[in-house]
Residue frames as qw, qx, qy, qz and C-alpha x, y, z in Angstrom:
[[0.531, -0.142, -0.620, 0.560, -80.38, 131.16, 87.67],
 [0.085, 0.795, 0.095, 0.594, -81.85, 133.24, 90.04],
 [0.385, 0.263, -0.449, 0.762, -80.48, 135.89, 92.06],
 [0.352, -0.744, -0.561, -0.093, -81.63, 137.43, 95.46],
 [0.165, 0.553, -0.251, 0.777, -81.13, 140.64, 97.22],
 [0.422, -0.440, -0.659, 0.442, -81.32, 141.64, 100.83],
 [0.232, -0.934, -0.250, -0.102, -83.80, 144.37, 102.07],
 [0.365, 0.526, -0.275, 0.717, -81.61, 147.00, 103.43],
 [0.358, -0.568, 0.074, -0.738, -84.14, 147.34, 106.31],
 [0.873, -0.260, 0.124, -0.394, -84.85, 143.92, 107.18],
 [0.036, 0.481, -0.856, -0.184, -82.43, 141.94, 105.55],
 [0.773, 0.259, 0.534, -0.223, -84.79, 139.60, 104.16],
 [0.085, -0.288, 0.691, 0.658, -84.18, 138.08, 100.76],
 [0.451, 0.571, 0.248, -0.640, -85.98, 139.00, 98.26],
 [0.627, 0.097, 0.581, 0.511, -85.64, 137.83, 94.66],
 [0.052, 0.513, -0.201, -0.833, -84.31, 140.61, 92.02],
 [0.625, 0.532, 0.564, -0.085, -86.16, 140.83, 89.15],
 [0.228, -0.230, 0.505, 0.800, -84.73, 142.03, 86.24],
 [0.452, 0.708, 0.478, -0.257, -87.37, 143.98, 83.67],
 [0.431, 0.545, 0.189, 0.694, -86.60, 145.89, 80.02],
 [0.168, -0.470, -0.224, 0.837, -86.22, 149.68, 80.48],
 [0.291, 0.844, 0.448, 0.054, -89.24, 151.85, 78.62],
 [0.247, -0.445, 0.180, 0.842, -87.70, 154.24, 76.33],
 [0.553, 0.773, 0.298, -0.091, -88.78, 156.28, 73.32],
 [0.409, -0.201, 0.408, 0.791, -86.71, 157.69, 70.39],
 [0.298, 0.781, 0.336, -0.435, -88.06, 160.42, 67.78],
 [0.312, 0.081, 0.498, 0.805, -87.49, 160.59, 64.29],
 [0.128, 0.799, 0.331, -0.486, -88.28, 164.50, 64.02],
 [0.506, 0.370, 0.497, 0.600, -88.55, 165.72, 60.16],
 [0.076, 0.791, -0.073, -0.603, -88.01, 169.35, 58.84],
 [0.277, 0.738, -0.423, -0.447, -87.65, 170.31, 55.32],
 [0.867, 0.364, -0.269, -0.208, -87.05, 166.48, 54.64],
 [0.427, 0.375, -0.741, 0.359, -84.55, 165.86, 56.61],
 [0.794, -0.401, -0.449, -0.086, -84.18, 164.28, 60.07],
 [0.254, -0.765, 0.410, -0.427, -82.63, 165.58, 63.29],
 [0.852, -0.089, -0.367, 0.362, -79.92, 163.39, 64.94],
 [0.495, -0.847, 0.159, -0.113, -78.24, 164.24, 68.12],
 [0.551, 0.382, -0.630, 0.391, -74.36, 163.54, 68.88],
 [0.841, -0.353, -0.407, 0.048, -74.25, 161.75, 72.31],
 [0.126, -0.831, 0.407, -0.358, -72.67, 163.51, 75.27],
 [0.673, -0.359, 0.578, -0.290, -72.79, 159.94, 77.10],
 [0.112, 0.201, -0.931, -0.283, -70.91, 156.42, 75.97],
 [0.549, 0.301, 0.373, 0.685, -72.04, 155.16, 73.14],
 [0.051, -0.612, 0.207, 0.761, -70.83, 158.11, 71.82],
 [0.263, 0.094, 0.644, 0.712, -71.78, 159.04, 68.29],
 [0.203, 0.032, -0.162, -0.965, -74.75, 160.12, 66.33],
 [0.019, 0.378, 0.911, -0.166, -78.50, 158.68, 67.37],
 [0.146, -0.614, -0.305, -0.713, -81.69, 160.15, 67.10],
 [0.310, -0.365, 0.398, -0.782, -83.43, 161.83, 70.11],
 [0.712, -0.223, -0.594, -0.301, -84.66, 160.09, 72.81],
 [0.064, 0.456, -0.738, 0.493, -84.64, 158.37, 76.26],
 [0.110, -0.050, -0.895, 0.429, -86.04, 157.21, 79.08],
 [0.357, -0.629, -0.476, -0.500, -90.08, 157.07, 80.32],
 [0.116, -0.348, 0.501, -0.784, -89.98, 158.84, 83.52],
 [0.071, -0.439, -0.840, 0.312, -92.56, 157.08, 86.32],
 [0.244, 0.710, 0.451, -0.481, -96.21, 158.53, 85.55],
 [0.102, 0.616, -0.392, -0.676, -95.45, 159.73, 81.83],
 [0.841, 0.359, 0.358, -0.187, -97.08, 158.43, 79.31],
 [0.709, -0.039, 0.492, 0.504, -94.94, 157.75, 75.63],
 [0.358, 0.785, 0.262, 0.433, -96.23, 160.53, 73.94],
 [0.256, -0.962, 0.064, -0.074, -95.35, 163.06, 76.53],
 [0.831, -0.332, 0.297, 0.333, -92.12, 161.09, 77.20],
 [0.582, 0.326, 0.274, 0.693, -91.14, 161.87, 73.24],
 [0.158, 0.903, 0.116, 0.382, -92.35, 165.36, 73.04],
 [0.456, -0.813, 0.253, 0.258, -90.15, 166.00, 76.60],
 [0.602, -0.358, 0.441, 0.561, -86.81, 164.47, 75.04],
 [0.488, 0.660, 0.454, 0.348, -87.47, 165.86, 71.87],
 [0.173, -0.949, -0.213, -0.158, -87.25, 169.15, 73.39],
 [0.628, -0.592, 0.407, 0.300, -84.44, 168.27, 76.36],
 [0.785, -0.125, 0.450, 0.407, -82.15, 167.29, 73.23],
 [0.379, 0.522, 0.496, 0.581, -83.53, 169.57, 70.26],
 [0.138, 0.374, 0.401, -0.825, -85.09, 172.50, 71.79],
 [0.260, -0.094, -0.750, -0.600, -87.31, 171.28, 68.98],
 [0.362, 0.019, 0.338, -0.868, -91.02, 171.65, 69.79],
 [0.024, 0.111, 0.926, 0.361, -92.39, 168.49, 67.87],
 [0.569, 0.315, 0.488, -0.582, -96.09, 168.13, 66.74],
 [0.813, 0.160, 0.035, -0.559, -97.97, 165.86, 64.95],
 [0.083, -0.501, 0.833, -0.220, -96.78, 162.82, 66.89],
 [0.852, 0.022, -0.001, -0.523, -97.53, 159.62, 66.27],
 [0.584, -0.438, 0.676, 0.102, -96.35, 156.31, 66.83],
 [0.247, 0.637, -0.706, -0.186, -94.10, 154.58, 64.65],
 [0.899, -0.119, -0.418, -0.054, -93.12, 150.96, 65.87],
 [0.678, -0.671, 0.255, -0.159, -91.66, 149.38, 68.69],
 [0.712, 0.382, -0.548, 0.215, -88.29, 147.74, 68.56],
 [0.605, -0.625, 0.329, -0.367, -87.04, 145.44, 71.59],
 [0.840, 0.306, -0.426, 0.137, -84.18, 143.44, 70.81],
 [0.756, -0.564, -0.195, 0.270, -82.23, 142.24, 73.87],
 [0.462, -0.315, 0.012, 0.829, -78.93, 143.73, 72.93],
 [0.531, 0.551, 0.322, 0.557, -80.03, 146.82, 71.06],
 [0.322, -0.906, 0.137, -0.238, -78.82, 149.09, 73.88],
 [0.660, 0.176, -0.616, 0.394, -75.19, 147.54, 74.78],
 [0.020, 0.220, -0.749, 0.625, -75.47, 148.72, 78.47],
 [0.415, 0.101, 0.745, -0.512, -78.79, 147.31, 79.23],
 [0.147, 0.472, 0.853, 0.166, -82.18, 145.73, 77.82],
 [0.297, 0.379, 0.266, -0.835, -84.95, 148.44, 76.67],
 [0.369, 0.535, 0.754, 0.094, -87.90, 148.73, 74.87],
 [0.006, 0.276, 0.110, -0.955, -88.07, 151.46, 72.75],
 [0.484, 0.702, 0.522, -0.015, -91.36, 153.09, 71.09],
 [0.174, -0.390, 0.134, 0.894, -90.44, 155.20, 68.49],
 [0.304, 0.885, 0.286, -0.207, -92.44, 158.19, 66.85],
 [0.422, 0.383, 0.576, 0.586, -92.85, 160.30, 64.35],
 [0.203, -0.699, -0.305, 0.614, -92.81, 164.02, 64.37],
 [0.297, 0.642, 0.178, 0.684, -92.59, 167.23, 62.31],
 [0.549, -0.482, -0.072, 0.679, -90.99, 170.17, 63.62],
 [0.231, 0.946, 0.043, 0.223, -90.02, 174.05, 62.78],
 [0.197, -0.940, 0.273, -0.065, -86.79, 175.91, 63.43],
 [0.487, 0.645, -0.548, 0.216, -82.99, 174.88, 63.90],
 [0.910, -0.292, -0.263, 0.135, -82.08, 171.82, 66.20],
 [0.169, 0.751, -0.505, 0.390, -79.73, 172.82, 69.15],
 [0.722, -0.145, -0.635, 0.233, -78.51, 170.29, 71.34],
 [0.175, -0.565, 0.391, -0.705, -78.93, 170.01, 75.01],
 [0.799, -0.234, 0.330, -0.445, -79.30, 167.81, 77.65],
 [0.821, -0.099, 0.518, 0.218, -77.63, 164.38, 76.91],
 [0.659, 0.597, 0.216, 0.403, -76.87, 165.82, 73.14],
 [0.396, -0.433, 0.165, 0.792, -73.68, 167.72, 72.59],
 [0.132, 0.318, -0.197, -0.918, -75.22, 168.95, 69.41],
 [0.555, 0.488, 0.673, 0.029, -78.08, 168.62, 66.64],
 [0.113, -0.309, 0.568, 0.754, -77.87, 168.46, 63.33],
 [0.856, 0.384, 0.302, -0.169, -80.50, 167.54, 60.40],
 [0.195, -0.322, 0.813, 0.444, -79.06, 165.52, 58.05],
 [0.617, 0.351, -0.259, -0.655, -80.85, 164.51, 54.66],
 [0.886, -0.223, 0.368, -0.175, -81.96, 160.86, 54.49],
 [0.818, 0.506, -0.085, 0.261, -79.07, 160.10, 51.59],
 [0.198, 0.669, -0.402, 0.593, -76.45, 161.82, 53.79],
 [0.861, -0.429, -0.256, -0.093, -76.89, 159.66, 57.25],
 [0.051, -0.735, 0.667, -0.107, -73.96, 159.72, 59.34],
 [0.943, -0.075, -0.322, 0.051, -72.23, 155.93, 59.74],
 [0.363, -0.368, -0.833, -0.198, -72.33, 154.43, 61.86],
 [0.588, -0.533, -0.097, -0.600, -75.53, 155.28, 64.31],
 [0.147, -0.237, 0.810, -0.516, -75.64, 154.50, 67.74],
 [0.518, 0.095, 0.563, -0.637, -78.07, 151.47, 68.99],
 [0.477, 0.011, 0.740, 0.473, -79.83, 150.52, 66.69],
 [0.179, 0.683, 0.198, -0.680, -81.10, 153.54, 65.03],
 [0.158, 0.368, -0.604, -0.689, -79.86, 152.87, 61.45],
 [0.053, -0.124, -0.962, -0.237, -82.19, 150.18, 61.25],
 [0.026, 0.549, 0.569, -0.612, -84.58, 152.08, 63.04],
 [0.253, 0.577, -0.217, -0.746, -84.35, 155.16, 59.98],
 [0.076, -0.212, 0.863, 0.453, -83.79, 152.28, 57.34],
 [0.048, 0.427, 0.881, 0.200, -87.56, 151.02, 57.99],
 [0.180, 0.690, 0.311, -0.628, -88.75, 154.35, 57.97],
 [0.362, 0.558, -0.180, -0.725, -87.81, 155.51, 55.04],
 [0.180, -0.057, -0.845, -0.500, -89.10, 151.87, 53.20],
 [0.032, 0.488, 0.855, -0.175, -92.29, 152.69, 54.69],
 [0.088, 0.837, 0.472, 0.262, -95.42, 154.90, 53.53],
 [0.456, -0.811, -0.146, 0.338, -94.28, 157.27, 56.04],
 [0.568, -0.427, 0.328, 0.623, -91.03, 157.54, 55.17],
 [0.436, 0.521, 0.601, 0.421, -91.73, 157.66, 51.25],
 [0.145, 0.887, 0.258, 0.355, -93.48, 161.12, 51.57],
 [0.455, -0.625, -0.126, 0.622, -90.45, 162.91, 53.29]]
């Protein structure tokens, strides 16, 4: 069905369009483990870093910013991962996310949308993950990638 809005200026009607939202998420490895963030914003719990693509920002810059905003975790040698874009795998809207691969130094401290960060060893995971991040970590570590953590 579709829906229509009215300019604010003109009041014409306009038909809304409704699009995914471009996000990224970062699974950033130290020492073998993996840095998760506890969620300051509902869903609450434990996710990995991540967020939104700002307008003009490309997806690499996009991860290395929230990587940062969430870890103060400098990331490098980023690289992309896969894309996951199930309708509901964000309960408050539709997104697309890309998510990377990273390696890090130093001690994850939360900030910005993350009340804290932690690394957590892949055999020690918290349950359950916000989104769908556990599936997200699950085909990392049964891939090449994952393997050589």
């Amino acid at each position: 069905m579709e829906q229509y809005l009215k300019c604010p200026k003109c009041q014409t009607e306009v038909k809304e369009y409704k699009n995914p939202f471009p996000t990224v998420d970062i699974i950033i490895r130290i020492a073998g483990k993996i840095v998760l963030v506890e969620r300051r914003n509902p869903p609450h719990g434990w996710a990995l870093p991540g967020g939104f693509v700002d307008y003009g920002e490309s997806l690499e810059q996009a991860a290395a910013r929230e990587a940062l905003e969430e870890t103060g975790l400098m990331v490098k040698n980023l690289r992309q991962f896969r894309a996951y874009s199930a309708p509901n795998r964000d309960p408050r809207f539709h997104t697309v996310s890309m998510v990377f691969i990273a390696d890090a130094e130093g001690e994850p401290q939360g900030g910005d949308d993350a009340l804290r960060a932690r690394l957590f060893s892949p055999e020690a995971l918290p349950k359950p993950l916000c989104f769908d991040h556990a599936k997200i970590l699950a085909d990392y570590l049964a891939s090449p990638s994952g393997q050589t953590m």
